[in-house]
Rosetta silent file (secondary structure, phi, psi, omega in degrees, C-alpha in Angstrom):
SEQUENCE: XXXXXXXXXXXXXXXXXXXXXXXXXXXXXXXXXXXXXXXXXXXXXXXXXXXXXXXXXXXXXXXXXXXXXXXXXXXXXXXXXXXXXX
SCORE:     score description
SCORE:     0.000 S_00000001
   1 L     0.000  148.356  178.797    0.000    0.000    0.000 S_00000001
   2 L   -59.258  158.385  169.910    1.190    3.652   -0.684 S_00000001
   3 L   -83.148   33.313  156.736    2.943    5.820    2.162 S_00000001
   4 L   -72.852  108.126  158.897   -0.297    8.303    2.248 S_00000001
   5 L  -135.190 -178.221 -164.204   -1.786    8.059    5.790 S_00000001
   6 E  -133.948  165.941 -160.967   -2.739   10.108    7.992 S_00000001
   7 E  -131.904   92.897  147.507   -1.883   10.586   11.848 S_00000001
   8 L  -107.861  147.555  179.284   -4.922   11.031   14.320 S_00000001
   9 L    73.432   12.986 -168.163   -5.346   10.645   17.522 S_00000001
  10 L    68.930   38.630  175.094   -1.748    9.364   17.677 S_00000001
  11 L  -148.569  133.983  172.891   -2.416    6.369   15.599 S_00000001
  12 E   -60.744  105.073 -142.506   -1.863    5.962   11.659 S_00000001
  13 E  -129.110  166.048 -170.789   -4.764    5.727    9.612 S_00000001
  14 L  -166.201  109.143 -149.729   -4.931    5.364    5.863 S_00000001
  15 L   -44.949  111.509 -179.167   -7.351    6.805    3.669 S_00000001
  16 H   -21.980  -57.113 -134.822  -10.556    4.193    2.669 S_00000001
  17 H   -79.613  -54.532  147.125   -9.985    4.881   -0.812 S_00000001
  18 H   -17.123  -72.492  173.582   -6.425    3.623   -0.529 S_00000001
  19 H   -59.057  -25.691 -126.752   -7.544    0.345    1.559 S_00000001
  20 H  -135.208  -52.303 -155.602  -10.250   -0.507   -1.204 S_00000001
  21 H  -108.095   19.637  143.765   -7.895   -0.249   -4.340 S_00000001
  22 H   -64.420  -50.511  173.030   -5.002   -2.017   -2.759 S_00000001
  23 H   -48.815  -56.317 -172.910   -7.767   -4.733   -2.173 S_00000001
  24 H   -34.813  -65.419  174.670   -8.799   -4.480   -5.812 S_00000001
  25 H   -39.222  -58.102 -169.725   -5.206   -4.489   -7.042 S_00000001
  26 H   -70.799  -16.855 -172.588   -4.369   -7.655   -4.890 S_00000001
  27 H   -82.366  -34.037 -171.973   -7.883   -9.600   -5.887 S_00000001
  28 H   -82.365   23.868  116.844   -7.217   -8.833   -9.433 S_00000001
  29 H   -47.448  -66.151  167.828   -3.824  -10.819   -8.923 S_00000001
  30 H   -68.601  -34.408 -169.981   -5.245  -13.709   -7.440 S_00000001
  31 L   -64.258  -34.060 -163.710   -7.649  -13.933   -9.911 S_00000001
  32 H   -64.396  -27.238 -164.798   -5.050  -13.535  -12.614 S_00000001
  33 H   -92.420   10.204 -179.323   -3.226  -16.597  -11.017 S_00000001
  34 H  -124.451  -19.359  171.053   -5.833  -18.898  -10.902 S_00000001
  35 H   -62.148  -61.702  173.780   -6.876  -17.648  -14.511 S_00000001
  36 L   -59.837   11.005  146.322   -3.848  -18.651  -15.948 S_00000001
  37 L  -121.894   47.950 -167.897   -4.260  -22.219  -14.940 S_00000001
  38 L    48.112   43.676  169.413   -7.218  -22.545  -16.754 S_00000001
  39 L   -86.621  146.171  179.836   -9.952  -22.021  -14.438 S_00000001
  40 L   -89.328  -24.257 -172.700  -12.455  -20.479  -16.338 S_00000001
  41 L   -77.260  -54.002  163.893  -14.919  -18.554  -14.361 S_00000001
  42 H   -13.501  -78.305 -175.444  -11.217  -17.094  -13.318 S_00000001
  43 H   -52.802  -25.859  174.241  -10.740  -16.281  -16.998 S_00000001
  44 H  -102.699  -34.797  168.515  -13.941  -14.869  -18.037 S_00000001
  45 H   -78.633    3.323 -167.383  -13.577  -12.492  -14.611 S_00000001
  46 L  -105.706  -30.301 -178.039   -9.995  -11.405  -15.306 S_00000001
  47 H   -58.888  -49.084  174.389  -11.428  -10.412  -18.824 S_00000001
  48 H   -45.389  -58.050 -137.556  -14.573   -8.345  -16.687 S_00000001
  49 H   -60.656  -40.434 -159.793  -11.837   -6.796  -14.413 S_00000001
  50 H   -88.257  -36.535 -178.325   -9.209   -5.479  -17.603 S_00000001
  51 H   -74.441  -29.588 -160.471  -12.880   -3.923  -19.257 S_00000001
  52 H  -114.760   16.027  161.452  -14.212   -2.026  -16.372 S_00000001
  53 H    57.689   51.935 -167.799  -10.463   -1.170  -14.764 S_00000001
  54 L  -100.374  112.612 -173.341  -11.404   -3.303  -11.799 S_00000001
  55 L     5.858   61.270 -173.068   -7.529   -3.387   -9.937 S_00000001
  56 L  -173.010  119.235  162.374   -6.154   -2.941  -13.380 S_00000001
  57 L   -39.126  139.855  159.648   -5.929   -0.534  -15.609 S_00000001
  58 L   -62.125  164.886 -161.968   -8.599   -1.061  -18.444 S_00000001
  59 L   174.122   87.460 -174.484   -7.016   -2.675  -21.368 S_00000001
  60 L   -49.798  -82.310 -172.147   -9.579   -3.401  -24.503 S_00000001
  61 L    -1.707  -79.720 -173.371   -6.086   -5.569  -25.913 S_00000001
  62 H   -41.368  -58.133 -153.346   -6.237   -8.068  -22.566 S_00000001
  63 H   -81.801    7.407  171.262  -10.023   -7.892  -22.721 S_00000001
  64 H  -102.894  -16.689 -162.758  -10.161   -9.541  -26.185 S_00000001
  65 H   -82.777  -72.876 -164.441   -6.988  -11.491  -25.715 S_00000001
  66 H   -54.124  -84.665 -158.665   -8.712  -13.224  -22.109 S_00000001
  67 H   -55.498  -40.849  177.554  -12.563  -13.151  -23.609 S_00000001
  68 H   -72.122  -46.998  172.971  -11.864  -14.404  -27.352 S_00000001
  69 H   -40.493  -40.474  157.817   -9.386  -17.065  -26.024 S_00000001
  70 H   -97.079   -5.927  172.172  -12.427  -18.392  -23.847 S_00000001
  71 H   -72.927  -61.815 -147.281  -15.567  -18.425  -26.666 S_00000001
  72 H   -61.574  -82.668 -168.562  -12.792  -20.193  -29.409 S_00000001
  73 H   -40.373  -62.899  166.562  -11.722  -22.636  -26.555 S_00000001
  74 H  -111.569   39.126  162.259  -14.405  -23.157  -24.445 S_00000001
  75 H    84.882 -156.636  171.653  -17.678  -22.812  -26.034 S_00000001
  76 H   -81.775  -36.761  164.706  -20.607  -20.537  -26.069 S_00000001
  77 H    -4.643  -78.022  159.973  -20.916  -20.476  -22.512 S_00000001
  78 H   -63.557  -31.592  165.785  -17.863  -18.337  -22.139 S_00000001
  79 H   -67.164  -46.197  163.991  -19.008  -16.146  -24.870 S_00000001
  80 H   -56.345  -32.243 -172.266  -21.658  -15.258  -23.290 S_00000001
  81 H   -63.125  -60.913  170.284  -20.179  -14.765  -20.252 S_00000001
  82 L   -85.437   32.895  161.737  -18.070  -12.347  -21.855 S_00000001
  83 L    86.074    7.367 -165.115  -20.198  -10.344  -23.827 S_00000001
  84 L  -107.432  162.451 -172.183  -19.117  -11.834  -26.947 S_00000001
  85 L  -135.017  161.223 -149.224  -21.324  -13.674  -29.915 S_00000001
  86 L  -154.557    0.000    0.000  -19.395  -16.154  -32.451 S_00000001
């Protein structure tokens, strides 16, 4: 987490907004690491997280790379899942 905090009361505190997109940052990590050993629901959510800049930058590239790799592979399912038609 960044060094922004804040000191009240004599105790170090550190700004929600901070706490929430460190979480983001670190879930969109785990996610990435369980994507990349083919879990799928992984794989169709790491695609979500790279469109809507979920603890990631968006990145259209990734979110066609992740989401076309699961409709071609793994069926219509995932295309739906990810927003995509075949």
């Amino acid at each position: 987490m960044e060094n922004s905090s804040l000191i009240l009361d004599g105790q170090k505190r550190v700004p929600l907004g901070l706490v929430v997109s460190d979480c983001a940052k670190r879930w969109f990590q785990d996610t990435l690491k369980e994507a990349k050993t083919g879990d799928i629901t992984m794989q169709v959510l790491v695609g979500q997280m790279y469109f809507n800049g979920y603890g990631v930058p968006k990145d259209v590239e990734k979110v066609l790379s992740f989401s076309l790799f699961d409709c071609l592979f793994y069926g219509s399912l995932c295309c739906f899942l990810s927003g995509f038609s075949l």
